[in-house]
LOSE-396991 format. One line per field, with one value per residue: chain; x, y, z of N, C-alpha, C in turn; residue in one letter. Coordinates in steps of 0.05 Angstrom, whole numbers, always signed. Layout:
N
unit = A, ...
npx = X, ...
npy = Y, ...
npz = Z, ...
capx = X, ...
capy = Y, ...
capz = Z, ...
cpx = X, ...
cpy = Y, ...
cpz = Z, ...
code = A, ...
//
This chain:
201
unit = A, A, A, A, A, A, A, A, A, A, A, A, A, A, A, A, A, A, A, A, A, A, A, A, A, A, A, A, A, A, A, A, A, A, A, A, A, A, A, A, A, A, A, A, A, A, A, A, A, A, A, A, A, A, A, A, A, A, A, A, A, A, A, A, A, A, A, A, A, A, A, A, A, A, A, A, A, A, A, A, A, A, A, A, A, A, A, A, A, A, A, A, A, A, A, A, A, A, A, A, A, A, A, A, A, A, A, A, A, A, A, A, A, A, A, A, A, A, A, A, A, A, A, A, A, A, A, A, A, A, A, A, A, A, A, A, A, A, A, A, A, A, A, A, A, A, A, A, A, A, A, A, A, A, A, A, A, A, A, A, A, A, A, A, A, A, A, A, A, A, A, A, A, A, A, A, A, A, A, A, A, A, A, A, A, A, A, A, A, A, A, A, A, A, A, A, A, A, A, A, A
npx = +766, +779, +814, +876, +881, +823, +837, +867, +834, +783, +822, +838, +794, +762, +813, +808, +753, +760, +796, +772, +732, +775, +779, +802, +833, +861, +894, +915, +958, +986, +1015, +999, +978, +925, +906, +861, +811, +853, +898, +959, +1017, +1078, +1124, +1184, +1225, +1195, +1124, +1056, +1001, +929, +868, +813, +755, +767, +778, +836, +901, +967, +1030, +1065, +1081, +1037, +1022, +992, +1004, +1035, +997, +1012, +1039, +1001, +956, +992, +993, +948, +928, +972, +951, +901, +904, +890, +900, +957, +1012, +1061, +1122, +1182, +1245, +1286, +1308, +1299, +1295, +1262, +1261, +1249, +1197, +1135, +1106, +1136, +1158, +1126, +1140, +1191, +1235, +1209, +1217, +1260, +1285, +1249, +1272, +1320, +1349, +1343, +1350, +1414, +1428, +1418, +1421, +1445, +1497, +1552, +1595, +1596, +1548, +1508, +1506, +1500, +1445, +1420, +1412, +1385, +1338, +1322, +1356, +1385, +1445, +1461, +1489, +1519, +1544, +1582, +1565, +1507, +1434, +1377, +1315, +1255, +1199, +1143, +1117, +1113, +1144, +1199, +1256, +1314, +1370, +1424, +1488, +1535, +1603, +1640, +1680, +1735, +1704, +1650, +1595, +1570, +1525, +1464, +1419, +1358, +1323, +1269, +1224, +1200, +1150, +1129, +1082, +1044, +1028, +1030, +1006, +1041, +1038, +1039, +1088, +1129, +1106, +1128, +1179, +1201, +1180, +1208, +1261, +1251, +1249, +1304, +1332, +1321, +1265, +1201, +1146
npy = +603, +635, +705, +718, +750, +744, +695, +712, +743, +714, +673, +706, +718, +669, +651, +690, +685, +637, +648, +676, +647, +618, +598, +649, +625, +597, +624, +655, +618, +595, +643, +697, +763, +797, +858, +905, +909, +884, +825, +825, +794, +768, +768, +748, +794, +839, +859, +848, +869, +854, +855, +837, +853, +899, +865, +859, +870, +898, +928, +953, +1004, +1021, +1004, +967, +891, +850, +812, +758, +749, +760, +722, +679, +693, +687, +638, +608, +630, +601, +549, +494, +454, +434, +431, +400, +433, +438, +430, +455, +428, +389, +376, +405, +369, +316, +315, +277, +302, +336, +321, +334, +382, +397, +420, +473, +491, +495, +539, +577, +591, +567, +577, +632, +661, +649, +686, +736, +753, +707, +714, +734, +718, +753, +800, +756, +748, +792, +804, +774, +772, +832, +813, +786, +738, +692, +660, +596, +526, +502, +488, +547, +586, +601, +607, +614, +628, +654, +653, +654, +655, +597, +569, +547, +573, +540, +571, +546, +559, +554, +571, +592, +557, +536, +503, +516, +563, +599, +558, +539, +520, +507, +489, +451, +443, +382, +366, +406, +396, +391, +447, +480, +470, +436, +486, +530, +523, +525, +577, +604, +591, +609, +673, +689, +685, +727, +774, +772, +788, +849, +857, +881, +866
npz = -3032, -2968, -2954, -2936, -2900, -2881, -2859, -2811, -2783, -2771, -2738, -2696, -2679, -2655, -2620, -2589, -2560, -2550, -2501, -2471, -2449, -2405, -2332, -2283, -2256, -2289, -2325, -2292, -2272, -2333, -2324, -2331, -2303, -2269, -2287, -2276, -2317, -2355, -2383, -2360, -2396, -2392, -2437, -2469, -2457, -2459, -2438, -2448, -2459, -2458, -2463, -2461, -2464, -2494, -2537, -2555, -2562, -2533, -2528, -2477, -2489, -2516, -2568, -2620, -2623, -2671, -2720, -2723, -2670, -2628, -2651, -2633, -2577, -2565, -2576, -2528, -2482, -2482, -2466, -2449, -2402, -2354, -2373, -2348, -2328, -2377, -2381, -2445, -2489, -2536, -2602, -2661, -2702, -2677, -2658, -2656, -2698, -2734, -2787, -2837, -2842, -2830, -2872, -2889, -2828, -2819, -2855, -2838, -2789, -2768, -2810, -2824, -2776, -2775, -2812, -2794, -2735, -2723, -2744, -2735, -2672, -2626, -2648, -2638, -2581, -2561, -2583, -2557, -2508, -2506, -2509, -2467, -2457, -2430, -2406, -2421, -2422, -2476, -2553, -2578, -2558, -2526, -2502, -2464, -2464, -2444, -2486, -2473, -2397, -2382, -2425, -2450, -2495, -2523, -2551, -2592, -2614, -2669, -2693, -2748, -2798, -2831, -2867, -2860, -2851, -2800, -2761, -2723, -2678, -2652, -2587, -2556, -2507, -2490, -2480, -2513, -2553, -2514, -2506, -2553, -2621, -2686, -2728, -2692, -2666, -2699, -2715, -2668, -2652, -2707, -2693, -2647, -2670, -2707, -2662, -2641, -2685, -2688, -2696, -2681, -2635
capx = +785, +774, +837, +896, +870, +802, +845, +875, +808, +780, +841, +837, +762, +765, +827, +793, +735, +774, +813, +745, +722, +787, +783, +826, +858, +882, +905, +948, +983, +998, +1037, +987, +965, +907, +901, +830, +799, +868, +911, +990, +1033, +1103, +1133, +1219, +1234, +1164, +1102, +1039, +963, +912, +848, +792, +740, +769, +790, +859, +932, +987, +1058, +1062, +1076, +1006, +1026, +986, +1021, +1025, +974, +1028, +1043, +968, +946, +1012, +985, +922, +935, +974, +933, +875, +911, +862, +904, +981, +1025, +1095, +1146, +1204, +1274, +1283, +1317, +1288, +1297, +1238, +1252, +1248, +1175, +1124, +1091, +1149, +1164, +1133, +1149, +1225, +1237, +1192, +1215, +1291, +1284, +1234, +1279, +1343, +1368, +1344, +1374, +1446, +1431, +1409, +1430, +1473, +1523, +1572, +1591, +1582, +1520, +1486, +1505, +1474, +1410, +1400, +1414, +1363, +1301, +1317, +1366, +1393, +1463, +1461, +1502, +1522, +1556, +1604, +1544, +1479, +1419, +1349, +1288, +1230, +1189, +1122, +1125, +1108, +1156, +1234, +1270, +1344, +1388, +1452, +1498, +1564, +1618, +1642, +1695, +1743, +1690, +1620, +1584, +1562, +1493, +1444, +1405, +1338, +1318, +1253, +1212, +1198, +1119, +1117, +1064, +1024, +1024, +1020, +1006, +1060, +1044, +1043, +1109, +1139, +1111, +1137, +1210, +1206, +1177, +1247, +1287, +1252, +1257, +1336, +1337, +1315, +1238, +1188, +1130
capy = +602, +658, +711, +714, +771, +741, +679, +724, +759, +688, +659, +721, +715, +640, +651, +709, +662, +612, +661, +690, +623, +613, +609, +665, +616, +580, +652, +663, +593, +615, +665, +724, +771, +816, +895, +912, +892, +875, +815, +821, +777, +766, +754, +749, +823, +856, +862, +859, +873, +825, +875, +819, +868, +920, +849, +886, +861, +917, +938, +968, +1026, +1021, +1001, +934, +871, +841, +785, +732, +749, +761, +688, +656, +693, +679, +608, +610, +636, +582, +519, +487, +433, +444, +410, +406, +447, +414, +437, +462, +391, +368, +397, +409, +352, +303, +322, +266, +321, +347, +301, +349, +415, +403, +446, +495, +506, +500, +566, +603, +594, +558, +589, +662, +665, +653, +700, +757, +755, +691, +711, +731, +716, +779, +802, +741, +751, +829, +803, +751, +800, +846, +805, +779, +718, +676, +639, +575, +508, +480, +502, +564, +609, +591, +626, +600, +643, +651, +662, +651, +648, +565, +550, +564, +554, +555, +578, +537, +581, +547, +596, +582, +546, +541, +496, +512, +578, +583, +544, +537, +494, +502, +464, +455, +426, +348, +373, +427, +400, +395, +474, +488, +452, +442, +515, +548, +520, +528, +602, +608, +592, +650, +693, +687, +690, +752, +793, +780, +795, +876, +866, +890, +854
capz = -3010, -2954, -2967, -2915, -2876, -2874, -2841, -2786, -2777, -2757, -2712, -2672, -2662, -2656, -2604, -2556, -2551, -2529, -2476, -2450, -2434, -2391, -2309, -2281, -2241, -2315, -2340, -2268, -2273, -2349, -2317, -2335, -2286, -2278, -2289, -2279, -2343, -2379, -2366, -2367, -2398, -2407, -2471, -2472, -2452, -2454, -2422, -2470, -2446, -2465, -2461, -2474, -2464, -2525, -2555, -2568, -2552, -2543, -2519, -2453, -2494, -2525, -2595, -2620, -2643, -2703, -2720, -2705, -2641, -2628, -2646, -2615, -2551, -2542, -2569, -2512, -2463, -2486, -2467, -2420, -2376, -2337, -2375, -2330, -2343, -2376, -2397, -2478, -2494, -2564, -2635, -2681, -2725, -2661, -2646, -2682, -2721, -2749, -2811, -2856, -2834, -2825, -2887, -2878, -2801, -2827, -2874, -2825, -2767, -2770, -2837, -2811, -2753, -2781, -2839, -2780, -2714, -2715, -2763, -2714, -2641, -2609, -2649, -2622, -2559, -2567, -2587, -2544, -2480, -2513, -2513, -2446, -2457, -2405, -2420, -2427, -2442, -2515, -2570, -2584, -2548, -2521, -2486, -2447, -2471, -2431, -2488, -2451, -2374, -2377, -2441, -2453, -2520, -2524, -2581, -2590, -2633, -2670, -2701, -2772, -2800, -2848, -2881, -2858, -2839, -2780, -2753, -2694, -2661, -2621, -2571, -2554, -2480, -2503, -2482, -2532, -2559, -2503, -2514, -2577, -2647, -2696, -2736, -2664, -2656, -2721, -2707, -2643, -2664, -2723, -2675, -2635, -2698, -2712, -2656, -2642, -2707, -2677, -2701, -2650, -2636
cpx = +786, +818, +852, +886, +847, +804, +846, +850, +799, +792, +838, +811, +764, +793, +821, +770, +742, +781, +785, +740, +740, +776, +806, +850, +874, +904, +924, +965, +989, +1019, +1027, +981, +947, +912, +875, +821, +822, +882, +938, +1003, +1057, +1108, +1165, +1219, +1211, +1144, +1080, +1017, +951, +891, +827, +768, +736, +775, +819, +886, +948, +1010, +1051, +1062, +1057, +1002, +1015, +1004, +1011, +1015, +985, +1030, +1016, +955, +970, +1007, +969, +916, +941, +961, +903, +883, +892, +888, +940, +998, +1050, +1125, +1173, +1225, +1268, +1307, +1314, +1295, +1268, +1232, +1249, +1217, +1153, +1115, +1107, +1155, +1162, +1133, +1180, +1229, +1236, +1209, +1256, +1296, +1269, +1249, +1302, +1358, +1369, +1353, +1407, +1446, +1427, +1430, +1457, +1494, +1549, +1565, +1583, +1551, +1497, +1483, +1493, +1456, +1394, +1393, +1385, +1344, +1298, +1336, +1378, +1423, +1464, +1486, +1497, +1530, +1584, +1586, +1520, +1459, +1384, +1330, +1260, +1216, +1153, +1129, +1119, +1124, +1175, +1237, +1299, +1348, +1410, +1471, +1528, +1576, +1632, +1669, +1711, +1729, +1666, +1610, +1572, +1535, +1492, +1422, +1383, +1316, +1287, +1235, +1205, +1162, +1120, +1092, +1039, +1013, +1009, +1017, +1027, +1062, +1057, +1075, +1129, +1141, +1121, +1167, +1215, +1207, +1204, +1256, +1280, +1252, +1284, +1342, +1329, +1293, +1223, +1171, +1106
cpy = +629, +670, +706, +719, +753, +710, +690, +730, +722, +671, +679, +721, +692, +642, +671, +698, +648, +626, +659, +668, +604, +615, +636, +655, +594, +602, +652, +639, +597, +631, +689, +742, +791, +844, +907, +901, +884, +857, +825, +801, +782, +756, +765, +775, +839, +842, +869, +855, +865, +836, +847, +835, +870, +893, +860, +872, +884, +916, +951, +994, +1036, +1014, +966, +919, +863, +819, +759, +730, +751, +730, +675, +663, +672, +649, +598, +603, +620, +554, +520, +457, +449, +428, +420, +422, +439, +438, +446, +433, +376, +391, +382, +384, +317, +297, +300, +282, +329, +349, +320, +377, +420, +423, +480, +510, +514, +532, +585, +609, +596, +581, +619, +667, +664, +673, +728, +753, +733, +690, +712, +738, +739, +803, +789, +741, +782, +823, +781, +763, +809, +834, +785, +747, +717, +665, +615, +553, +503, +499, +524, +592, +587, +611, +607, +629, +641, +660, +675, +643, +610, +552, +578, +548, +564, +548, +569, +554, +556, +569, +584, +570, +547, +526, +497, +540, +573, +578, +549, +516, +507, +492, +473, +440, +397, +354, +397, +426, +395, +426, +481, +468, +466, +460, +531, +542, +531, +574, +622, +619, +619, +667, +707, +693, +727, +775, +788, +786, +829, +881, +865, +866, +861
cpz = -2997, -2951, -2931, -2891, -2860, -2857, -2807, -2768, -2754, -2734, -2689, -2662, -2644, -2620, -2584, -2550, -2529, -2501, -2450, -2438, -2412, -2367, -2303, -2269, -2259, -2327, -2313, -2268, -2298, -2345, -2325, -2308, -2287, -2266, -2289, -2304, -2361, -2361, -2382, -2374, -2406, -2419, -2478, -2456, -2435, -2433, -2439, -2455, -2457, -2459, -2476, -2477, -2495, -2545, -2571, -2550, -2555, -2525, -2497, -2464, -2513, -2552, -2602, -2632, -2661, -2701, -2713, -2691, -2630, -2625, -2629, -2585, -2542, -2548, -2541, -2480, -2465, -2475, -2439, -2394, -2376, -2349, -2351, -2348, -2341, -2394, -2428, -2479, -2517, -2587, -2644, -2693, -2701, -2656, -2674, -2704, -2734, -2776, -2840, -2864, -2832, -2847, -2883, -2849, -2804, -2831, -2855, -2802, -2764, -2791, -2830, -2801, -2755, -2804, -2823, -2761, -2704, -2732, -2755, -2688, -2629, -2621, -2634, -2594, -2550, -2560, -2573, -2518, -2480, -2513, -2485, -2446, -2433, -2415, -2408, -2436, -2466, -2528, -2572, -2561, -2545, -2493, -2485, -2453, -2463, -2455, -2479, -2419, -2364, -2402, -2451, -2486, -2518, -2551, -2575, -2612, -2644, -2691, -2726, -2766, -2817, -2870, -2889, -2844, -2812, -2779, -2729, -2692, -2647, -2609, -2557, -2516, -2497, -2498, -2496, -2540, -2542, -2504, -2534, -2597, -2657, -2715, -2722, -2669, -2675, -2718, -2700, -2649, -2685, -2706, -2657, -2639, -2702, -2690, -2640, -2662, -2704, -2681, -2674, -2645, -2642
code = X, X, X, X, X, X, X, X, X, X, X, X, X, X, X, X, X, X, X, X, X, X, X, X, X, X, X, X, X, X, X, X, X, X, X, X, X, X, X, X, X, X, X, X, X, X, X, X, X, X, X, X, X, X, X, X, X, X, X, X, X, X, X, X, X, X, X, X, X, X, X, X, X, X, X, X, X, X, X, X, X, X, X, X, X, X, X, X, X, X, X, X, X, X, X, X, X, X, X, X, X, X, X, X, X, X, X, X, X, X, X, X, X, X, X, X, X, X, X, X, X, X, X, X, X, X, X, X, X, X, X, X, X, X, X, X, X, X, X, X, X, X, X, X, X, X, X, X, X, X, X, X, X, X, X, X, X, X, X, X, X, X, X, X, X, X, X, X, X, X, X, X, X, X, X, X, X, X, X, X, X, X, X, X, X, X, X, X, X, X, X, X, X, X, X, X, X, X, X, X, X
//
């Protein structure tokens, strides 16, 4: 069995393949745009460079991302047809693929997020600011997340109780998976969790 790394190593090959072989005019509806040999994309807050050339993803302030964010790009940036862009509207465990990831996406996402950033009201409302949040209907708090410029996810927030810590909710486009597959997505959602939670990218 080839080791972790020697996974990543592969998705990122395997996923700048894919990119290169994009039109430019798939990469500008994306919502990328071009820099002489790098494209731009927005991601919540930032602005990351997409150097297909150097094969190299980084921070505007020139620092690369980490291998998650890396494949959840250029996944991304590989989708070949337009799906329509629809509202965040569905939860995770709604989506047919879900069934046997609910767990899994519970603990990577759901459970995190109230153990970080959604523990209390005005933290979450901090960290949702900071990475570019929107506010939103539902709940006690809520916020609209451009994390890619063609797909939003909102965070529903509720505030504890005298019986129940507090939870969250988030809501997903009902075409998610015309985007991504259900890792990507599962991904995606961490990804979220972890930078309102103050991690970079």
């Amino acid at each position: 069995m080839p080791e972790p790394q020697d996974n990543l190593r592969r998705a990122t090959a395997l996923g700048f393949d894919a990119v290169d072989r994009q039109p430019a005019e798939q990469l500008t509806w994306l919502g990328a745009q071009a820099a002489g040999s790098v494209w731009r994309l927005q991601v919540l807050e930032g602005t990351l460079d997409v150097d297909l050339a150097a094969r190299r993803i980084a921070t505007a302030a020139g620092d690369e991302i980490a291998p998650t964010w890396r494949i959840l790009v250029l996944h991304y940036l590989a989708i070949v047809g337009r799906p329509e862009e629809l509202p965040p509207e569905i939860t995770f465990a709604d989506l047919p693929s879900a069934r046997t990831y609910a767990g899994v996406y519970h603990q990577r996402a759901i459970a995190r997020l109230c153990a970080t950033a959604g523990k209390e009201a005005h933290k979450f409302h901090q960290a949702a600011l900071a990475v570019g949040g929107r506010p939103a209907p539902g709940g006690d708090a809520a916020f609209d997340f451009d994390v890619f410029p063609q797909l939003s996810v909102r965070a529903i927030w509720y505030a504890a109780d005298a019986e129940f810590p507090p939870s969250a909710t988030l809501l997903l486009p009902r075409n998610i998976e015309a985007y991504l597959c259900t890792e990507d997505i599962v991904v995606l959602s961490e990804r979220l969790v972890s930078r309102l939670g103050g991690r970079g990218f």
